[in-house]
N, C-alpha and C positions, 0 to 999 in steps of 0.2 A: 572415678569417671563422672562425668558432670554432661549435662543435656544444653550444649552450646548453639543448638539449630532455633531457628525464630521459634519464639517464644510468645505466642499470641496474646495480645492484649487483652479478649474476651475470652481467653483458655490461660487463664492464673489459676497456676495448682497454688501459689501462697494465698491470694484470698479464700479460695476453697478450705484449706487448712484453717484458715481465722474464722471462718465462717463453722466449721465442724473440726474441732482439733483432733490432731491425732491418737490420743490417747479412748476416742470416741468411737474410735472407727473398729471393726472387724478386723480378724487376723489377716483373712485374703486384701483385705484392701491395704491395710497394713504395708503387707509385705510388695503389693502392688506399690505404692509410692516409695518406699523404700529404691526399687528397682527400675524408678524411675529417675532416681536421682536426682542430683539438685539441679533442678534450675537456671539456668544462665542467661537471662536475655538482655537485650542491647535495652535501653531505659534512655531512649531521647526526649522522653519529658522533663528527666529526673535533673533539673540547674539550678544553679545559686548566684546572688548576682556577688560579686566583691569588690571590695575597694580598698587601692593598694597605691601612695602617696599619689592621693588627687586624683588618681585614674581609675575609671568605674568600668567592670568587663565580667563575661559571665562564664561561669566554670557549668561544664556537661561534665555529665558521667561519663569514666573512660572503660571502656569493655574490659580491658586489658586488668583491671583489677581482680575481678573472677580469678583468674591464674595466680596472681602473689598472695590472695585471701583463699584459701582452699575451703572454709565455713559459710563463704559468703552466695546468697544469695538477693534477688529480688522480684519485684511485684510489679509488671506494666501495666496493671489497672490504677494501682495507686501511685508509681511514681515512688516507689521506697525500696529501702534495703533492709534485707533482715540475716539472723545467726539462721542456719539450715540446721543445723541440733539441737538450737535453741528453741525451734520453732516449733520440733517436733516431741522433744521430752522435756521443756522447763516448766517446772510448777509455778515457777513466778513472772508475774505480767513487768516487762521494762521493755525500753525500747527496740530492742533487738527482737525479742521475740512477742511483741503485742501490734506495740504502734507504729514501728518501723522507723530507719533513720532517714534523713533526706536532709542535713547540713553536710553539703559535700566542702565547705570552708575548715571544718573540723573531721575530715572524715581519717584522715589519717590516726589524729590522734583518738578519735575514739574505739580506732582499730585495735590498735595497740592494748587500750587500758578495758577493752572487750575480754581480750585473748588472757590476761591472767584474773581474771574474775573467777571465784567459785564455782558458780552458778552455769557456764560455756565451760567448764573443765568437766564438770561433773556431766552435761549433757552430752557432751562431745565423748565422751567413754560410754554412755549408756547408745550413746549414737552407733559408735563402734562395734560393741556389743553387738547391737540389733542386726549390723548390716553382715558380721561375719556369722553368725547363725543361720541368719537366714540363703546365703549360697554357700554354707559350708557343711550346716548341723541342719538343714531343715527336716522337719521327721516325715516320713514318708505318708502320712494322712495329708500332710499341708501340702508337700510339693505336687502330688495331682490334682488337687485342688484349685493350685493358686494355677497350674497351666493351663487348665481346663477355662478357668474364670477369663485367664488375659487371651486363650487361643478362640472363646465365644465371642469374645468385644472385639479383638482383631476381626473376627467373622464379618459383622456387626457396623464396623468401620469402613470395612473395604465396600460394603452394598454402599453406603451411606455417602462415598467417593464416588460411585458411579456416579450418585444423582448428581455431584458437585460438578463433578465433569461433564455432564451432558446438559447442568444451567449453564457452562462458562463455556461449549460450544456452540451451543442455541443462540447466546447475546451477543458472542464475536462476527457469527455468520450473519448477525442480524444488524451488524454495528452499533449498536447498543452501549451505551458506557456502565459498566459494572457499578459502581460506585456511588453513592447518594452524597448529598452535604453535612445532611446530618441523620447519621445514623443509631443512637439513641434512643432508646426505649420508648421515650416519649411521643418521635417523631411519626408523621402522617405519611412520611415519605422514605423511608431509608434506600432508596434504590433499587435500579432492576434485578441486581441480584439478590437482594435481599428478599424485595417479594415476589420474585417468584419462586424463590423457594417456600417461602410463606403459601403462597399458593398453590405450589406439589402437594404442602405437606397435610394439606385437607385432604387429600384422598390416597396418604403413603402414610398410615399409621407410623410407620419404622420412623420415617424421618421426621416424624411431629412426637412422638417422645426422644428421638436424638436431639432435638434441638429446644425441648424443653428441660431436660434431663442431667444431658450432657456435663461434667466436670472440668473435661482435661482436654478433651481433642469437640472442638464445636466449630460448624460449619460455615459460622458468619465472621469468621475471623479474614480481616481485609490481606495477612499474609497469606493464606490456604489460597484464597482468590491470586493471589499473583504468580505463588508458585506452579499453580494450576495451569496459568497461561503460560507462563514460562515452560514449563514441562511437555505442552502438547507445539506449543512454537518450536523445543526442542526437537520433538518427535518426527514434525513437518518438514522439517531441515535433515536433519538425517534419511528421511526416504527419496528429497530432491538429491542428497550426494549421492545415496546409491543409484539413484537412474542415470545421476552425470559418469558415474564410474561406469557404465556399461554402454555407455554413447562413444560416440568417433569425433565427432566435432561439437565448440560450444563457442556459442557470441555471448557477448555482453551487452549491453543495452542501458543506459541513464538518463538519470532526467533530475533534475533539481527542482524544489519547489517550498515556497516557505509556510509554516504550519501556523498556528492561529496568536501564537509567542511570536511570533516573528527568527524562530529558529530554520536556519537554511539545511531541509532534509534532501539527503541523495538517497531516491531509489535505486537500487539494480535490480537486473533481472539477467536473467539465462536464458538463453534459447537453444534447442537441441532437437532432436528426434530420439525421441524413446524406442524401446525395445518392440511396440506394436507399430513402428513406423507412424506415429503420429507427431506432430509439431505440437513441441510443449514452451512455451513463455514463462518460467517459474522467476516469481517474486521472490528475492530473501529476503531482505531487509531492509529500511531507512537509517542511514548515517547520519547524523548531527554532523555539516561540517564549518557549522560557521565562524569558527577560529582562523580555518585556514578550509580558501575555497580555490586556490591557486592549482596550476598542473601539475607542482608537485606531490601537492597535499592531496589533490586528487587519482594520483597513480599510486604514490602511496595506500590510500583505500583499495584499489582493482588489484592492488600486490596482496595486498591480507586475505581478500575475498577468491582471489583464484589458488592464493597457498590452502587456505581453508578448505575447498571443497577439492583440492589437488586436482585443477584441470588446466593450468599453466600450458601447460606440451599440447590441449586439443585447442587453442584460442585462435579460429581461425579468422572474426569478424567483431568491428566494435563497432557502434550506431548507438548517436545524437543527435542532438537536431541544432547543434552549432552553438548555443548558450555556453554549454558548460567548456568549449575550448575557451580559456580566460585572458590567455597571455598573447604575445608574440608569436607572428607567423615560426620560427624556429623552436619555439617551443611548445608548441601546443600540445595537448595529450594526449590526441591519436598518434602524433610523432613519437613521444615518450614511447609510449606503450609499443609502437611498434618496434623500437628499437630493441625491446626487449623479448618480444614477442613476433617476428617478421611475417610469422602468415596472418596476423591480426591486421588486415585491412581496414580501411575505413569506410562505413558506407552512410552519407547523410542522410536524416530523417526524411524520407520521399512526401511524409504527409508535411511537415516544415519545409520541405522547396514546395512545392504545391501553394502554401503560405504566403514564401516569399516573392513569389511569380508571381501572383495577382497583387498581391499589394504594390509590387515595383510598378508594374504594368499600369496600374492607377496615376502613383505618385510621379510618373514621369509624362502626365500631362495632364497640362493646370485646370481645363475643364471636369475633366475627371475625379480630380483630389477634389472639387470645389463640392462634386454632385455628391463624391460620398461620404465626405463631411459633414453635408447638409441632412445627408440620409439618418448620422450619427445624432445629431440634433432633434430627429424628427424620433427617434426611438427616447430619447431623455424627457421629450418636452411631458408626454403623459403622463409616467409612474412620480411625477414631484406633486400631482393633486388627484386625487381620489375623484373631486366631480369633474376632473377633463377625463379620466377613468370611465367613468360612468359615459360622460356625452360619449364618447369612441366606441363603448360597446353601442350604444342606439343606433349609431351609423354603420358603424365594420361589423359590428356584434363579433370582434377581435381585436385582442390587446396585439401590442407590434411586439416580436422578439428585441431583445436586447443585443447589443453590438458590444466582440470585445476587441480591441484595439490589433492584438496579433492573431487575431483568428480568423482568415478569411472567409470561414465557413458560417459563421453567426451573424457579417453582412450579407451574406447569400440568400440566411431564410427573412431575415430581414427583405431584401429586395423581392424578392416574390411573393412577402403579403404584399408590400407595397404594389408591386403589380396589381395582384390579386385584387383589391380594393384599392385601386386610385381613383374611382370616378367615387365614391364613396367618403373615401377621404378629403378631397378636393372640395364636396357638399360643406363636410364638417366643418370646413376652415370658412368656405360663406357665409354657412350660418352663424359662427363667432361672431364676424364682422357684420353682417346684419344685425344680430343681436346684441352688440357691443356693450349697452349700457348695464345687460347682465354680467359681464365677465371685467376682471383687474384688467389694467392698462399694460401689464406686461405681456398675459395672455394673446389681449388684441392687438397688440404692435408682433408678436411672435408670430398669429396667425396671418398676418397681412404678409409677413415675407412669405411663408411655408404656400399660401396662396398661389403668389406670384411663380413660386417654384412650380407647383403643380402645374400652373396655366400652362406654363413654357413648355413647347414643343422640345426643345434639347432635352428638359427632364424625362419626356416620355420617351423619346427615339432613345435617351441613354440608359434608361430603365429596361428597354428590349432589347437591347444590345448585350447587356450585362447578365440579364435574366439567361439570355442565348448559350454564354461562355460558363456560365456557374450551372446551370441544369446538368451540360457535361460535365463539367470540374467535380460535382456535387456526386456522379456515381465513381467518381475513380478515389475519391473521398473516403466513400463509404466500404468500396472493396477492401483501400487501407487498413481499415479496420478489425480485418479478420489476420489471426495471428496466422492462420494456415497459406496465405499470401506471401508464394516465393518472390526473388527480387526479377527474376526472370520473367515472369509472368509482367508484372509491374511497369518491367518495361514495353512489353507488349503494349499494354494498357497505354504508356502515354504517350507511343506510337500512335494507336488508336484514337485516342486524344487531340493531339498535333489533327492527325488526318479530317477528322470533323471539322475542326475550328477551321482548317484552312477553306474546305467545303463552304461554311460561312460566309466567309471571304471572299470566296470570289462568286458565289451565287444568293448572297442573303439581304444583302441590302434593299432589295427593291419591297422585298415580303416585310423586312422591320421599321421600312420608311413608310411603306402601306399603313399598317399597325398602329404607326406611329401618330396618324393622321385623322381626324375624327370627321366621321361622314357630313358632307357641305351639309345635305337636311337634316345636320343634331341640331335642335335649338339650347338643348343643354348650356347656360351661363356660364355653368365649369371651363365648358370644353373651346377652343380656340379654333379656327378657321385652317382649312388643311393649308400647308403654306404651295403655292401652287410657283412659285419665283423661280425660274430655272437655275441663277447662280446661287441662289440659299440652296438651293438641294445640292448642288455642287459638293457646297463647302461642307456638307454632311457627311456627303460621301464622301470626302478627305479626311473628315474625325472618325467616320468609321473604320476605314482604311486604317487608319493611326493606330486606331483603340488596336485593333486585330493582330497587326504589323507586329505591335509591341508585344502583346500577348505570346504571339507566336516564339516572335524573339525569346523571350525569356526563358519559354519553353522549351526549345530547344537548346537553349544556353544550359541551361542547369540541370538538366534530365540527360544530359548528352550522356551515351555509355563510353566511362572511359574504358582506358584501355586495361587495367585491371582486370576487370569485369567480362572483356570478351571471350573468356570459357566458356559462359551460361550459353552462349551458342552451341555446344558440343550436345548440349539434350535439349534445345529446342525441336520440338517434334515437325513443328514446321517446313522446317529445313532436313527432313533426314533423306527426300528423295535426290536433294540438291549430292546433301553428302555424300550419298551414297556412289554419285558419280567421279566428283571430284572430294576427297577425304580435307577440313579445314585445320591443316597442320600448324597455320599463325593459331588458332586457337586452343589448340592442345599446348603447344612451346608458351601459349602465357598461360594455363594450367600447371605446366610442369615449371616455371618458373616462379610462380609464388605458392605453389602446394606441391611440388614434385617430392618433396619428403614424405607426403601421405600415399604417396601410390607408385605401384608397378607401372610406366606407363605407357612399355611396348607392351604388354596385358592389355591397357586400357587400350591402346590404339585397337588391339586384333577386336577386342570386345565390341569399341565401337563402331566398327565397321561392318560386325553380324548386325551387330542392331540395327544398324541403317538401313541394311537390305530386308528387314521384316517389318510384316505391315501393322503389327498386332498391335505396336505405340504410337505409329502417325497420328499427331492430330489432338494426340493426348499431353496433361500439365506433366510439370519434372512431380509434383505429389501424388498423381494417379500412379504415373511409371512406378513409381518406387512402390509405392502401395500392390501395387499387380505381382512386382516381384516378389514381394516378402508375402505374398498371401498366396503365388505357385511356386514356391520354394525357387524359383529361378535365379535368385543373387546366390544359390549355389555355385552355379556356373557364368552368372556374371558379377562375380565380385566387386569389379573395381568398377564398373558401370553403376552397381549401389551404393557406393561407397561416396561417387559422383554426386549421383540423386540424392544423397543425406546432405552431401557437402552445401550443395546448392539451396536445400531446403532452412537448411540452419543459418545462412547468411540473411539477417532480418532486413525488409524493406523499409521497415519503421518502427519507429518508439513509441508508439502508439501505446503501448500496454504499459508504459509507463506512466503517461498520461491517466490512463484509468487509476493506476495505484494512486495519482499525484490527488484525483477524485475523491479516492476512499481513506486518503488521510486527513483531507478536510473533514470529512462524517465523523470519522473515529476521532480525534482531536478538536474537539471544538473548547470552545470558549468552558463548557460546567467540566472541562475534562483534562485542562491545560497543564494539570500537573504531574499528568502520567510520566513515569520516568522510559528511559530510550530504548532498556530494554523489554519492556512490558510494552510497548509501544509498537516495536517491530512484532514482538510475539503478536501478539493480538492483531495487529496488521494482517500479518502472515497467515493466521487463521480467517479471517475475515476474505483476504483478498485469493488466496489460495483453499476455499470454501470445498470444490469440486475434489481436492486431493484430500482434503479434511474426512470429507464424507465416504470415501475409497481407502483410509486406514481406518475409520470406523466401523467397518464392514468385517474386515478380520476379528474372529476370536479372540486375539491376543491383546487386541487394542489397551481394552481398560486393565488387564494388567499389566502392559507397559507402561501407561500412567503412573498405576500406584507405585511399581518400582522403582521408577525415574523419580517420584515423589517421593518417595521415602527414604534416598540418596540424597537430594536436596534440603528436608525438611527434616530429618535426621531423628524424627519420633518413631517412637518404639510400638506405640497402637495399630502399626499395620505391619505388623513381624510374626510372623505362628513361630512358635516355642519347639 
């Protein structure tokens, strides 16, 4: 039997041995390495380069030699191989048992001409010897002894794993990269895990002689760190399968986004209600899919991902925000997927039409593209010099947010500093040009447009105009937000929405042309004369008109509820007194035509018709109802009315919480960290970004020994075993 599990580079039992041979040591420790067996670990340092007619290439170590060499062992500190009987009873110093071999160009034959040596005959029998004594003949003084000795150090080990475990959930909750560049005795810096464990270990006696001490199992070993993460990512995934296995319905949710490599990762996530009727967003994992990022290669993954956590049969809702469908209208992936999955609807990213409504709305008229491009210009012009930096904060005593091209939300806070300081701003750009002879010629020719724009009445009237439709856009934005935001609700909202804007419309003009207009007695140079021309006001109120028109249009274009979707009227509370007179049977028949497999639904009809007649939900969300009933035991007797309330609550409004994940893979993978591989990537993701469920199986007693068991399944060392 041979100890094939990673083999830690700064846990070498053969340096240990060169350093104190065996013939040195104590019977207990003896017999402790003995039963510790030989050694086998992977030696990716350990290469040779060769050259073989004209062609130069380089040979690695192959694992796979361990098995046809049954004596053979090796060394990941040194990058050698050595005889394992030779190492432990040869009186004489050769390569095998001193210096070690590393010509893997001759290694074959020096296998061979190893094996009938004297010297490996004679050790290999006293080897044999040693090893059947000690499990067969050992005398009963040694064998309490020796179990006593390994069952204290397992004691000993497993405290010593707590702490390891509670530095590697401390640095993932904190996005921290584990890993230093150089971590070396020498160095000033070995990484956050290093010193902070370096820093426990001043006031944790235990773990400041463990890791000065230590031989065979030591804490700063970079695979201990990985399997660590790997084993609690483990752990975190199996508690989301078991919550999806006791849920009724689950969506899916994606987002692509590329990491600091330029590798194209796909988030998913779950969405469901849990057993406390709460709305849970569970993150799994990031996919590498930049091989293949097509609809097929992409159903392909949501195929692995719902056999995995076996919820195939509850997939009742998929939600994107239109990127990752890649291909043709026929083929796209919500189609795939539904084909194979038919109550998997499709419901697009509401915070992404929100997106694409204002930005169309802009780009389909040319005053408008012109304003907000100029607006993008005026966010670039500052952060390219530190002293235009400077003069901006003496004037705004505010830097301007940044604008990103798909995000209508980031010209928004943009537009209302702008607001906020444009007579201030408008100053700044005079004084440039009064002061010209201080500032470059690019500065002053950039300032003399940005001027002109400010003076312009269109820029102001269109500054309040916009400011007007994004204040509202900007709180239905923000409600997105929240994962507990049914679609139901959502639509309310942009109902809501719609209704303002139009309000606007047809009563706002006179207040934002007022506004717009700076009082006859400003003597202010900035400010421009109110335009008093009866047809220029005209033609304003034609661009406003416009601006709104279109607004509106869009709004209504891509918010529209189809027809899928009119179930979510069955629990609008709003409507239950409407119901209650007349029962809406078109909305139950589209209920029972794409989810009638999930429900009784003459039950549901008799159900929802007591409900209508009681006042006790008027008025109230589909999340409160259902929360009411699971907390007075009421989905006893209305079953399939909570089964409703789950269904509808589980259909996500947006992808939004993918977005956050797409956030916290930028942190956790940056540039000093780019080499994490996919699966340590996602673990550590998973712990990081799912922090709240991290800290909720930490709470359990059982936690740190599920740890250590799961780790000691993967890491396949014997130091956390009792006898």
């Amino acid at each position: 039997m041979e100890t094939t599990g990673t083999q830690e580079e700064d846990i070498c039992l053969v340096n240990e041995l060169l350093e104190k041979p065996f013939w040195r040591r104590s019977v207990p420790e003896k017999i402790y390495i003995i039963r510790m067996c030989r050694p086998c670990p992977p030696l990716p340092g350990l290469t040779k380069k060769h050259k073989e007619k004209n062609k130069e290439y380089m040979r690695h170590f192959n694992f796979a030699q361990y098995e046809t060499t049954h004596w053979l062992t090796g060394s990941p500190k040194l990058n050698k191989l050595f005889c394992w009987p030779c190492l432990l009873f040869s009186n004489e110093d050769n390569i095998w048992s001193n210096a070690g071999f590393d010509n893997l160009n001759t290694l074959t034959l020096a296998v061979a001409r190893h094996e009938k040596s004297f010297n490996h005959i004679s050790c290999f029998l006293q080897y044999n010897s040693f090893v059947r004594t000690t499990n067969d003949h050992q005398t009963k003084e040694h064998q309490p002894m020796s179990d006593e000795m390994h069952n204290e150090n397992v004691k000993k080990n497993r405290e010593i794993l707590k702490r390891l475990i509670d530095a590697v959930c401390f640095l993932s909750k904190q996005e921290l990269p584990l890993r230093g560049r150089d971590e070396s005795d020498t160095s000033v810096n070995k990484g956050n895990y290093l010193k902070l464990l370096a820093l426990i270990s001043h006031y944790d006696p235990m773990l400041e002689i463990r890791m000065q001490e230590s031989t065979v199992f030591r804490d700063i070993s970079p695979a201990i760190q990985n399997d660590l993460i790997t084993v609690i990512g483990y752990l975190i995934t199996k508690q989301i399968k078991e919550d999806i296995v006791k849920t009724d319905f689950v969506s899916v949710i994606l987002d692509e986004t590329s990491d600091v490599v330029n590798k194209s990762q796909m988030s998913t996530v779950f969405r469901f209600v849990d057993q406390n009727c709460e709305v849970q967003e569970r993150f799994l994992h990031f996919t590498d899919i930049s091989a293949n990022r097509s609809s097929v290669g992409l159903l392909e993954h949501i195929e692995r991902v719902l056999s995995d956590f076996g919820c195939g049969g509850k997939l009742v809702a998929q939600t994107y925000d239109g990127a990752v469908v890649v291909v043709s209208q026929q083929n796209t992936l919500n189609k795939r997927i539904q084909d194979l999955h038919p109550c998997a609807i499709f419901v697009h990213c509401y915070s992404h039409l929100l997106n694409l409504t204002l930005q169309q709305s802009a780009k389909n008229i040319v005053g408008c593209r012109a304003f907000l491009q100029t607006l993008s210009c005026l966010a670039a012009f500052f952060p390219k010099s530190s002293r235009k930096t400077l003069a901006l904060k003496t004037f705004v005593e505010k830097l301007l947010p940044g604008v990103a091209p798909a995000r209508w939300n980031f010209s928004s806070r943009l537009l209302n500093t702008v607001k906020e300081y444009y007579d201030p701003l408008t100053t700044f750009f005079l004084h440039v040009l009064n002061q010209s002879d201080d500032w470059d010629d690019d500065t002053v020719l950039k300032s003399r447009g940005f001027l002109a724009f400010f003076q312009s009445f269109q820029t102001r009237f269109l500054v309040n105009i916009f400011s007007s439709v994004f204040s509202l856009a900007d709180v239905f934005f923000c409600a997105l937000q929240n994962k507990g935001m049914d679609i139901a609700y959502c639509i309310k909202k942009v109902e809501e929405l719609i209704g303002k804007i139009q309000k606007i419309r047809e009563d706002g003009f006179d207040r934002i042309f007022q506004e717009s207009s700076p009082a006859k007695n400003d003597e202010n140079p900035a400010k421009k004369p109110r335009i008093e021309n009866f047809e220029e006001e005209e033609s304003f109120r034609a661009l406003f008109c416009e601006i709104l028109d279109n607004v509106l249009s869009q709004l209504r274009h891509r918010f529209r509820v189809v027809t899928q979707l009119d179930f979510f009227i069955l629990l609008n509370s709003d409507f239950f007194e409407k119901h209650s007179q007349q029962f809406p049977e078109s909305a139950l028949k589209c209920l029972e035509k794409q989810y009638g497999s999930f429900f009784d639904i003459v039950r549901l009809k008799n159900e929802l018709g007591v409900l209508y007649c009681s006042s006790e939900f008027r008025g109230k969300p589909v999340l409160d109802m259902m929360k009411i009933m699971h907390k007075t035991k009421l989905y006893q007797g209305l079953p399939e009315v909570y089964k409703l309330a789950k269904l509808i609550a589980t259909i996500p409004a947006t992808s939004a919480v993918t977005k956050r994940t797409s956030s916290s893979l930028k942190r956790i993978k940056t540039y000093c960290n780019s080499t994490q591989g996919q699966e340590n990537l996602s673990s550590f993701a998973l712990m990081s970004i799912e922090k709240t469920l991290l800290e909720h199986l930490k709470l359990r007693h059982t936690f740190y020994e599920d740890v250590t068991e799961k780790f000691i399944e993967k890491n396949g060392s014997v130091e956390f075993r009792y006898r």
